[in-house]
C-alpha positions as CSV (number, residue, x, y, z in Angstrom):
1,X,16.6,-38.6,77.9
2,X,18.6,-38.2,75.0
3,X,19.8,-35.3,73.4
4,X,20.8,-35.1,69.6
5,X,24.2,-33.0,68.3
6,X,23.5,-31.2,65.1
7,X,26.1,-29.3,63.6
8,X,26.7,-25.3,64.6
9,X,25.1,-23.0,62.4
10,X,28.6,-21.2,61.3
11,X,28.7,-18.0,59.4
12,X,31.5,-17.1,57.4
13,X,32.7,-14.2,55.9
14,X,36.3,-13.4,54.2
15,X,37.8,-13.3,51.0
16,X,38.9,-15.8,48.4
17,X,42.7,-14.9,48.3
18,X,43.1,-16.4,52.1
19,X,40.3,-19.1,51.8
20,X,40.0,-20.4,48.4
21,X,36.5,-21.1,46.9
22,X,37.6,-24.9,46.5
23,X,38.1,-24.8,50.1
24,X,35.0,-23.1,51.0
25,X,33.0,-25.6,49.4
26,X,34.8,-28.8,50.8
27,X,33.7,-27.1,54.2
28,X,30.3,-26.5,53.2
29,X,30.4,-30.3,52.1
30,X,31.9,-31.6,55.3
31,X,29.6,-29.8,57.2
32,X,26.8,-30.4,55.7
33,X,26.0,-27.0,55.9
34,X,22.8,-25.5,55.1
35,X,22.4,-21.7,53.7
36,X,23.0,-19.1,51.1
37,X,26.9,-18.5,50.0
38,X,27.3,-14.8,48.2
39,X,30.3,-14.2,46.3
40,X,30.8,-10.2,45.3
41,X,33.5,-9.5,43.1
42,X,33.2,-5.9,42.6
43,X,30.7,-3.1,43.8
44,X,29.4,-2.7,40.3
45,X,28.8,-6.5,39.6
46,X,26.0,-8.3,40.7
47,X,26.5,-10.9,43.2
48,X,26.9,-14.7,42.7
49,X,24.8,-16.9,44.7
50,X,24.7,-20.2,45.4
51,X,22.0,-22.3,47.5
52,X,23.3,-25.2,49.7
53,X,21.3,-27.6,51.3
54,X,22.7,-30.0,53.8
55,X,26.0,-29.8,51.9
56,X,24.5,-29.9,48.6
57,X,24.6,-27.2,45.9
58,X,20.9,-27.0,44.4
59,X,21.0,-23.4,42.4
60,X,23.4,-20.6,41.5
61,X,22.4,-17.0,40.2
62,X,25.2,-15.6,38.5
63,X,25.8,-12.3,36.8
64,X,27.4,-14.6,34.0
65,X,25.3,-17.0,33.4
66,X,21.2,-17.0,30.9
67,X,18.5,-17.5,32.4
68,X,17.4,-21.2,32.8
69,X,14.6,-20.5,29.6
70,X,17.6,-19.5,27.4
71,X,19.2,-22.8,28.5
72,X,16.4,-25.1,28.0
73,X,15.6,-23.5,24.2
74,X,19.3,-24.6,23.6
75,X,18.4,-27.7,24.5
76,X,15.1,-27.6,22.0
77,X,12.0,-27.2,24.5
78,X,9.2,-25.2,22.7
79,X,8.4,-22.0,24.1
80,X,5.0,-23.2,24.5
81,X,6.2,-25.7,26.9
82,X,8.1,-23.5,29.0
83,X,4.7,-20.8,28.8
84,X,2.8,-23.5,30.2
85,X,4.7,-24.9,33.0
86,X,5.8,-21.3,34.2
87,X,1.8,-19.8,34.1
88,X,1.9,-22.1,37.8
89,X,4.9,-22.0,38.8
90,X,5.7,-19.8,41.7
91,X,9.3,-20.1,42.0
92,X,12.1,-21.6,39.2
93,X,12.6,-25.5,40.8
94,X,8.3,-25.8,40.7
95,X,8.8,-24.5,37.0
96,X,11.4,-27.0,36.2
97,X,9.6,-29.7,38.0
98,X,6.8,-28.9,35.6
99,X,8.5,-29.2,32.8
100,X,9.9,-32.7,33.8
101,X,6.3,-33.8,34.8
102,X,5.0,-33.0,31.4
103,X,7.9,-34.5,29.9
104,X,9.6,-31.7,28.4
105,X,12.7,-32.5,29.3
106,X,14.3,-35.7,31.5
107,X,15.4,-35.3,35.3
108,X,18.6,-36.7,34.3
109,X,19.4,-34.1,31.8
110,X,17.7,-31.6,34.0
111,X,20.6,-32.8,36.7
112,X,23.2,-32.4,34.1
113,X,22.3,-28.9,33.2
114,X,22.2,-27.7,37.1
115,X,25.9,-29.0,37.7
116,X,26.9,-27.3,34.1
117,X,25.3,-23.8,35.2
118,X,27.0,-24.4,38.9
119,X,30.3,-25.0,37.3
120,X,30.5,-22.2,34.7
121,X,29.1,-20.0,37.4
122,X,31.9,-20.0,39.9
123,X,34.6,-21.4,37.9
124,X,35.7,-17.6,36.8
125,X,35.3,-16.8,41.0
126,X,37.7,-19.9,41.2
127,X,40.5,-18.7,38.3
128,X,40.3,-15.2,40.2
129,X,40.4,-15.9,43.6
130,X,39.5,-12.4,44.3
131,X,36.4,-12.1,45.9
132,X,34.7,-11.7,48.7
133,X,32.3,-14.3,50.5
134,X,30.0,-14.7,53.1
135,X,28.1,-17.7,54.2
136,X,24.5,-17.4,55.9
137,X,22.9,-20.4,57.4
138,X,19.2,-20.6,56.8
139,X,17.0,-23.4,56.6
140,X,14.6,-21.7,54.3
141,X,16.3,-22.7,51.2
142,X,13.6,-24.9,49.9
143,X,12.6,-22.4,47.6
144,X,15.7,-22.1,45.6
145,X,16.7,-25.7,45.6
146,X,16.7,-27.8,43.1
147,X,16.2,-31.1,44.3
148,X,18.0,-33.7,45.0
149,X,20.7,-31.1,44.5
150,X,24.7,-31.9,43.2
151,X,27.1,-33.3,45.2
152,X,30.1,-30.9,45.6
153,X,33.0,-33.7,44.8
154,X,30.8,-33.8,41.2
155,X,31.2,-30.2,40.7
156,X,35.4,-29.8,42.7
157,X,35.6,-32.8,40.1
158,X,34.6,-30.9,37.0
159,X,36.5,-28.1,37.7
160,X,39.8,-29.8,38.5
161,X,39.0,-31.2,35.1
162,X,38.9,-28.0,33.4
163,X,41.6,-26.7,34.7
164,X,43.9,-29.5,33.7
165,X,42.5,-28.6,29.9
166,X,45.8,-27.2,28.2
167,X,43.8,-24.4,26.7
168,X,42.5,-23.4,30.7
169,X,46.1,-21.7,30.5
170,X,44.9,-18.7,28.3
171,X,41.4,-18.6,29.5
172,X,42.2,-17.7,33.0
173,X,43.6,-14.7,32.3
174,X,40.4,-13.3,32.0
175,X,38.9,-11.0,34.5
176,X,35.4,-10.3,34.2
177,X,36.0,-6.8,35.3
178,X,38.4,-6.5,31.5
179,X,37.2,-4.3,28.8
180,X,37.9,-4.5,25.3
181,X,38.0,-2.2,22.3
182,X,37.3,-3.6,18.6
183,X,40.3,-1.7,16.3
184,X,38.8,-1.0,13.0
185,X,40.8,-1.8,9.5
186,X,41.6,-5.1,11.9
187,X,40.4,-8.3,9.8
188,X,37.8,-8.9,7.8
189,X,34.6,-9.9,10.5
190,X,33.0,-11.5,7.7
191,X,35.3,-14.4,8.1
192,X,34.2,-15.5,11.6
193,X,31.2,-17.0,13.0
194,X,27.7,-15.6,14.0
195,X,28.9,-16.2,17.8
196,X,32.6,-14.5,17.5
197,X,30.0,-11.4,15.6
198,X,27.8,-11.3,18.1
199,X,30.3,-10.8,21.3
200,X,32.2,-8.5,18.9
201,X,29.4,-6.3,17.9
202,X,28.6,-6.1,22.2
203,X,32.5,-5.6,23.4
204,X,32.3,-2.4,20.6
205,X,30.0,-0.9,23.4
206,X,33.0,-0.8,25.9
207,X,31.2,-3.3,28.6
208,X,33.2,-5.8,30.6
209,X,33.0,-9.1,30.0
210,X,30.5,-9.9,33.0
211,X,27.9,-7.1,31.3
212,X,29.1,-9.0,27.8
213,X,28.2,-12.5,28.5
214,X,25.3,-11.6,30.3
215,X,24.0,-9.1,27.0
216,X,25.2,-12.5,24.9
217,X,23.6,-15.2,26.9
218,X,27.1,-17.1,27.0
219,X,28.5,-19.0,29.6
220,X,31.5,-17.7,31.1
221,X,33.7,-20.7,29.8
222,X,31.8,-20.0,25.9
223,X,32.4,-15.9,26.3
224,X,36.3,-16.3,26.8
225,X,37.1,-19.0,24.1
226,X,35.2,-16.2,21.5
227,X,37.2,-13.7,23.4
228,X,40.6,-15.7,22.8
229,X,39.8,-16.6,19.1
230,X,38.6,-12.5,18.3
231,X,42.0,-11.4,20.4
232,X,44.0,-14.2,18.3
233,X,42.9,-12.6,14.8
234,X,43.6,-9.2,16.2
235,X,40.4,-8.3,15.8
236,X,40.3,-6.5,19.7
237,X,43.2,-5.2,22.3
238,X,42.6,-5.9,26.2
239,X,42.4,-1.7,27.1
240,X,45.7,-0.7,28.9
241,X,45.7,0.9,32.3
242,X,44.5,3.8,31.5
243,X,41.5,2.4,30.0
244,X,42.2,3.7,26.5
245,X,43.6,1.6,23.3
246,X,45.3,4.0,20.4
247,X,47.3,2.8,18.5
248,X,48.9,5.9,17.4
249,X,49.3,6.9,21.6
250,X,53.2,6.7,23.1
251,X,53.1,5.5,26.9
252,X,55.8,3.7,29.1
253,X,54.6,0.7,30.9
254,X,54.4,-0.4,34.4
255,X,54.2,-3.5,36.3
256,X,51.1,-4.8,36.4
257,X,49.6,-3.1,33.1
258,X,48.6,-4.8,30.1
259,X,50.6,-5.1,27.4
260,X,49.8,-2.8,24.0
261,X,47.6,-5.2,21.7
262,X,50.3,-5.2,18.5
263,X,49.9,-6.9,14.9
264,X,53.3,-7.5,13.2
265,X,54.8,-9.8,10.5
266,X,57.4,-12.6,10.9
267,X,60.3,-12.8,8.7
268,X,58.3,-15.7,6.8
269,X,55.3,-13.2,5.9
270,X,53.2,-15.0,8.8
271,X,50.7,-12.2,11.0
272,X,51.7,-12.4,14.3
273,X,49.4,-10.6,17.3
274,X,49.9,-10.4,21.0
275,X,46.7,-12.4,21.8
276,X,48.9,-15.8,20.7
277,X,50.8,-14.9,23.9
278,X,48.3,-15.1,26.0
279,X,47.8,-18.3,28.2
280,X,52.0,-18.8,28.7
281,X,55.0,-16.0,29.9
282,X,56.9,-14.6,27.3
283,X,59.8,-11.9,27.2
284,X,59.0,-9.1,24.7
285,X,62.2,-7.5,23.2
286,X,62.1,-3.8,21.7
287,X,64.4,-1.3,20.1
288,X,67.2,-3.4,18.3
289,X,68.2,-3.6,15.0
290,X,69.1,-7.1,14.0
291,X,71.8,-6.3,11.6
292,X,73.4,-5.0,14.7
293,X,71.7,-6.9,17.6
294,X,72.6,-10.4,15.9
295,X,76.3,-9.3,17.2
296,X,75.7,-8.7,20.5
297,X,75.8,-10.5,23.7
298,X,72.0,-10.9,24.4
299,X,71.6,-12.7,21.0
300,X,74.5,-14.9,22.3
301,X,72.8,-15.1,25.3
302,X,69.3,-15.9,23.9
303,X,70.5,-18.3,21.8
304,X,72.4,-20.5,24.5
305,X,69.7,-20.6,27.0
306,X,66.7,-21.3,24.3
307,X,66.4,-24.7,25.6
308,X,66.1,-23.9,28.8
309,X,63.7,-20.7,28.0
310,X,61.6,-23.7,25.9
311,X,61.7,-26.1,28.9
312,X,60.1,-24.0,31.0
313,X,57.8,-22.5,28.4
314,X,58.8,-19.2,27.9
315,X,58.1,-17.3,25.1
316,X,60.9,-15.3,23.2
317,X,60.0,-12.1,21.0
318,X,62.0,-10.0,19.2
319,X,60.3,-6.9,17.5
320,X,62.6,-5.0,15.3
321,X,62.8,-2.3,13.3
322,X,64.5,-2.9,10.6
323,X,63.0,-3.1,6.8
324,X,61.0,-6.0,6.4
325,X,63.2,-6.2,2.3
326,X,66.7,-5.8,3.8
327,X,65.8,-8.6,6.4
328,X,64.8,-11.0,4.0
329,X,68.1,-10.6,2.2
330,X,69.7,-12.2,5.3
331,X,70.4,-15.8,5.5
332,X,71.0,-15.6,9.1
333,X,67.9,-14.1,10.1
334,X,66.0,-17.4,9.3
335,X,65.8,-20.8,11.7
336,X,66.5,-18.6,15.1
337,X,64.8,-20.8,17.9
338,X,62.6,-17.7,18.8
339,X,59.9,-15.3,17.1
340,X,61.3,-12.1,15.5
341,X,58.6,-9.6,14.0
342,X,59.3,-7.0,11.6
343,X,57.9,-3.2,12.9
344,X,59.6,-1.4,10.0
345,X,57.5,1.9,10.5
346,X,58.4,1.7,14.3
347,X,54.8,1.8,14.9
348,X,54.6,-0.6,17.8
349,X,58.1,1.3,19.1
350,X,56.5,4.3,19.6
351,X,53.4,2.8,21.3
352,X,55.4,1.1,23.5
353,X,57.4,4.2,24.7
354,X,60.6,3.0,23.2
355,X,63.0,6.1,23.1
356,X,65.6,7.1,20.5
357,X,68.5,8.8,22.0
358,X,71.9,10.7,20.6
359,X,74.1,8.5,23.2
360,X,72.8,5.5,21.4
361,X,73.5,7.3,17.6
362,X,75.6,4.4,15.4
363,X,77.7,5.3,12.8
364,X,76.7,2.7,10.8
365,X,73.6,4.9,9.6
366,X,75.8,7.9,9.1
367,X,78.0,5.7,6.6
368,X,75.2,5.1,5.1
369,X,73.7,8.6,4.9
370,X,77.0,9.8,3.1
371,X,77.1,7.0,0.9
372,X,74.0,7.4,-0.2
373,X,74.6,11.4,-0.2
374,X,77.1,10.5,-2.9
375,X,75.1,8.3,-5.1
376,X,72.2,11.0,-4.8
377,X,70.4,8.5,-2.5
378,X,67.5,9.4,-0.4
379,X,68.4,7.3,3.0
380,X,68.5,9.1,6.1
381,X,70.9,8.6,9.2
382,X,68.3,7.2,12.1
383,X,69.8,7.7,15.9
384,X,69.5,4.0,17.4
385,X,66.8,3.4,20.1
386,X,67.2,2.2,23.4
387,X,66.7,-0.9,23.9
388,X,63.3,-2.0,26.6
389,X,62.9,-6.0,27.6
390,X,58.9,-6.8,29.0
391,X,58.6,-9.7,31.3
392,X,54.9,-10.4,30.5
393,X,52.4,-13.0,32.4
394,X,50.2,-15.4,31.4
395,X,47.2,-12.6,31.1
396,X,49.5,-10.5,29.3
397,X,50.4,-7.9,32.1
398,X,53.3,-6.9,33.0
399,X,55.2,-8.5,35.7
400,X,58.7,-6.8,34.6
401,X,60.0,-3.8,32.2
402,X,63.3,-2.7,31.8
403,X,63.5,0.6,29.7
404,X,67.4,0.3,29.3
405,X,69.6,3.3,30.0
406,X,72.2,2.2,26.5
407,X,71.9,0.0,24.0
408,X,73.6,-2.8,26.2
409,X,71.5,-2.5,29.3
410,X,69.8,-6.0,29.3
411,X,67.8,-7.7,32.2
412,X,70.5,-10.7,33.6
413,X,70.1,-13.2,31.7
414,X,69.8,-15.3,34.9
415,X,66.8,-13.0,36.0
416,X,64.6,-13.6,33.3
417,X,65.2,-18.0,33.6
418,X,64.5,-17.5,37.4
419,X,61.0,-15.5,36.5
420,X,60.4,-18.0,33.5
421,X,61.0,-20.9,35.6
422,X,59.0,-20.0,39.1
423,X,56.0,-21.8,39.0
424,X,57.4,-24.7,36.8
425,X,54.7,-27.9,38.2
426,X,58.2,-30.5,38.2
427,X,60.3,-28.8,40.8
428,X,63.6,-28.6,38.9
429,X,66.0,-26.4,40.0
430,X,67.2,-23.4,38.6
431,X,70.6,-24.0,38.8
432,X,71.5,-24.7,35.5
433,X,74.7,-25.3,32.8
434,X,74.2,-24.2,29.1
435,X,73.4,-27.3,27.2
436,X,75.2,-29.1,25.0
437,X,72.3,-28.4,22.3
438,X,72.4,-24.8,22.6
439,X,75.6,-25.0,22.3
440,X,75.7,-27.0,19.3
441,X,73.0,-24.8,17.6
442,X,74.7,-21.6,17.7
443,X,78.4,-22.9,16.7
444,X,75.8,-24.1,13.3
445,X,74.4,-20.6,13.1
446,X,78.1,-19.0,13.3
């Protein structure tokens, strides 16, 4: 007599944070597993499912994703083809089965438009890695399986590609729980396109994104490239932590809260918005002057370690408050090595919680104010604001703030390299000596 050994009929259940979904699927590949894998992000999101068969991914339902008649009119099927071959069809792989009999569309590019809806359907679950899953075995999958399915190293293989994609950077920071708010007197929508219109006309309704690409009929990967161009033109703010985005509202940060949305000017007349952050870490500066911060050790500072700050792609900001005129009257405010933006009104200040105080007043403004007294001027004395440093992520949270107690109460210098440099991909150290470039580059701007 001989006995055949099949495989166990497992069920899992966990979360993505200890077993990652590119794990998960290599298992479900080795294993050759057979079953229905449910992926819940959130109570108020629908479930993603995917259908394996004998490790094998045939289908995927996705909060995210059209419908497969949305997909195929993108590809140019009449709608009188898709009428017809669904009036028999009792389930959607007879339906697209029909469609390939009749010669509506190939089962090659039928193939290559299941692995692109499996890919843009767990990808997001894949940048997150904060779900939950459970695997069900269940040989009954016939039904929902699109034969002769995808391998899993085709779809692992697509995704690895993608996330090499420079630009992957900024789209991951993305959550598809994240709701935005269109500002208004913020660009002119005219100038973008019908798609960038259409996701701006549905994130005005205050959904998240899942509810927005679904109402859109975008793929996840389509939704957040609009998203990045609308948030690059300023045309929309990621809402803060306490779900609200006014721009005329004061509030302190904490870690983990998104960054105020902000549209400022450079010194060379260029608009400058916090969506161009997004994607790489930066360290936001507020409250300095640079008539007086440009004398003062953190300028020093910035200055010597900006190659080391550009090696491992950190992103410098200064926003200032002085006026945008006197500014351009200074020769040494041009060629710094990083981004200063010109807040004038103190606007983005006082959004950001940025605090005047009397033990910061300089007496430089009250010269001023009694000069001016004298000549009949009209310039007041201003009391100096403290200074607050932001150590912002990739998705523009906050992974840092430092509201300073006096207008020389900087985050170590040290501190901020050691954040910037953590998840460099070449190992270096960050043990470091002040280049020889730096070096060379202020003694120039002396």
């Amino acid at each position: 007599m001989v006995t055949v050994k099949t495989k166990p009929r497992m069920s899992l259940r966990g979360e993505l944070s200890k077993m990652p979904l590119i794990d998960l699927l290599r298992w479900l590949q080795n294993e050759e597993a057979t079953g229905f894998l449910t992926l819940k992000l959130a109570e108020d999101i629908q479930d993603t499912r995917v259908v394996v068969l004998r490790g094998k991914l045939g289908g995927v339902i996705s909060p995210m994703l059209p419908n497969w008649s949305i997909s195929l009119l993108q590809e140019g099927l009449l709608p009188s083809d898709l009428q017809q071959a669904r009036l028999l069809a009792h389930n959607t792989p007879q339906f697209l089965k029909r469609l390939v009999s009749h010669g509506a569309v190939s089962t090659v590019r039928l193939a290559e438009l299941l692995q692109e809806r499996i890919v843009a359907g767990l990808l997001p679950l894949v940048r997150t890695g904060r779900a939950h899953y459970s695997f069900h075995p269940n040989e009954d999958v016939q039904d929902g399986f699109l034969s002769p399915g995808i391998e899993i190293d085709s779809v692992l293989e697509e995704i690895f590609e993608r996330r090499r994609d420079r630009n992957d950077q900024a789209l991951a920071g993305y959550r598809m729980t994240s709701v935005f708010e269109v500002f208004d007197q913020r660009g002119n929508p005219l100038d973008i396109g019908l798609r960038e219109y259409r996701v701006l006309s549905v994130l005005g309704e205050g959904l998240p994104l899942w509810e927005v690409a679904k109402n859109t009929n975008l793929a996840w990967d389509d939704l957040v490239q609009t998203v990045l161009t609308l948030e690059q033109l300023d045309l929309i703010g990621e809402s803060t932590s306490t779900g609200v985005v006014d721009a005329t509202k004061s509030a302190q940060l904490s870690e983990g809260d998104v960054a105020h949305p902000f549209r400022l000017t450079t010194l060379e007349g260029e608009v400058y918005s916090l969506g161009r952050l997004r994607g790489e870490k930066s360290l936001l500066l507020f409250g300095v002057s640079f008539e007086r911060f440009r004398h003062r050790k953190r300028y020093q500072e910035l200055v010597e370690w900006w190659p080391e700050f550009r090696e491992a792609g950190l992103r410098v900001v200064c926003v200032v408050e002085s006026p945008y005129e006197a500014l351009r009257k200074q020769p040494s405010a041009f060629g710094l090595p990083f981004t200063v933006l010109v807040d004038p009104e103190g606007s983005v200040h006082r959004r950001y919680g940025v605090a005047r105080s009397w033990r910061t007043f300089s007496l430089q403004p009250l010269r001023s104010f009694v000069r001016s007294r004298l000549s009949r001027g009209r310039v007041a004395p201003r009391v100096a604001r403290r200074p607050v440093e932001l150590l912002v992520g990739e998705d523009l949270r906050v992974e840092k703030c430092h509201y300073h107690r006096h207008v020389n109460d900087f985050l170590p210098i040290e501190e901020v390299y050691a954040w910037s440099n953590a998840t460099r991909r070449d190992g270096a150290s960050n043990d470091r000596t002040p280049g020889a470039l730096s070096l060379a580059w202020h003694h120039q701007t002396k």
